[in-house]
N, C-alpha and C positions, 0 to 999 in steps of 0.2 A: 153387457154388450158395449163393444165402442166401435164398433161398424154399423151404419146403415144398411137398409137390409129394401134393396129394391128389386120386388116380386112383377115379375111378367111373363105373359106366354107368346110373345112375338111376333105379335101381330104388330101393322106401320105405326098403330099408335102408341104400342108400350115400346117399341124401338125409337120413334120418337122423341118419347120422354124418358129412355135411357137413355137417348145421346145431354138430354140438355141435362136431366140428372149429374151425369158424369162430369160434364160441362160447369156446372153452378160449384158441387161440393168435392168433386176430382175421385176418382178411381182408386187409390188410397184407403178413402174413408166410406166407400161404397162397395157390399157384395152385392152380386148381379146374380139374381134368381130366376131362372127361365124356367116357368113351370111346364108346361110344354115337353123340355126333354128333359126336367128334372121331374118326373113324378114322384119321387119319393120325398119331396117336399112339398108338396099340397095339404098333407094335414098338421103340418109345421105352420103353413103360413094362414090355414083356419083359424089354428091354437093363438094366433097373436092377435085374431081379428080382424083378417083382408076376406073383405067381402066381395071386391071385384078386383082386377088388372087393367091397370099396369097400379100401384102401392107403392108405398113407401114406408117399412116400418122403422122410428127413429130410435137414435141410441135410448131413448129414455123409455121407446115401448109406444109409444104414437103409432098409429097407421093413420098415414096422409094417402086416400084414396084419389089418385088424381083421374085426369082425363078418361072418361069410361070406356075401356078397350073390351072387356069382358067379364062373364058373372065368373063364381069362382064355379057354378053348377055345368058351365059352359066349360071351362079349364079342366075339371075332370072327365069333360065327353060323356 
């Protein structure tokens, strides 16, 4: 992987923290995952580890769970 991989479902706080996300490491080197209206990526971003939203999975496989916007129990309804 050589994109970061920042998982959210849209609510002010993982919008947020996609703007300054975007903002710190540039849009280039960030896919933007909005689980929300991606559901077929929620058990994608289980498999790596995110336990709640707004995440940040890094190229090396990190999940930086930042600001608690929501569980991922919550993300799937």
């Amino acid at each position: 992987m050589t994109k970061s991989v920042f998982y959210h479902a849209g609510c002010p706080v993982c919008i947020s923290a996609e703007q300054d996300i975007v903002s710190l490491i540039g849009s280039a080197k960030v896919e933007i995952v909005h689980l929300g209206e991606q559901k077929n990526r929620i058990a994608e971003a289980e498999a790596k580890g995110v336990k709640s939203v707004p995440a940040l999975l890094t190229p090396n496989g990190n999940v930086l769970h930042l600001n608690f916007g929501a569980s991922m129990a919550d993300v799937k309804g």
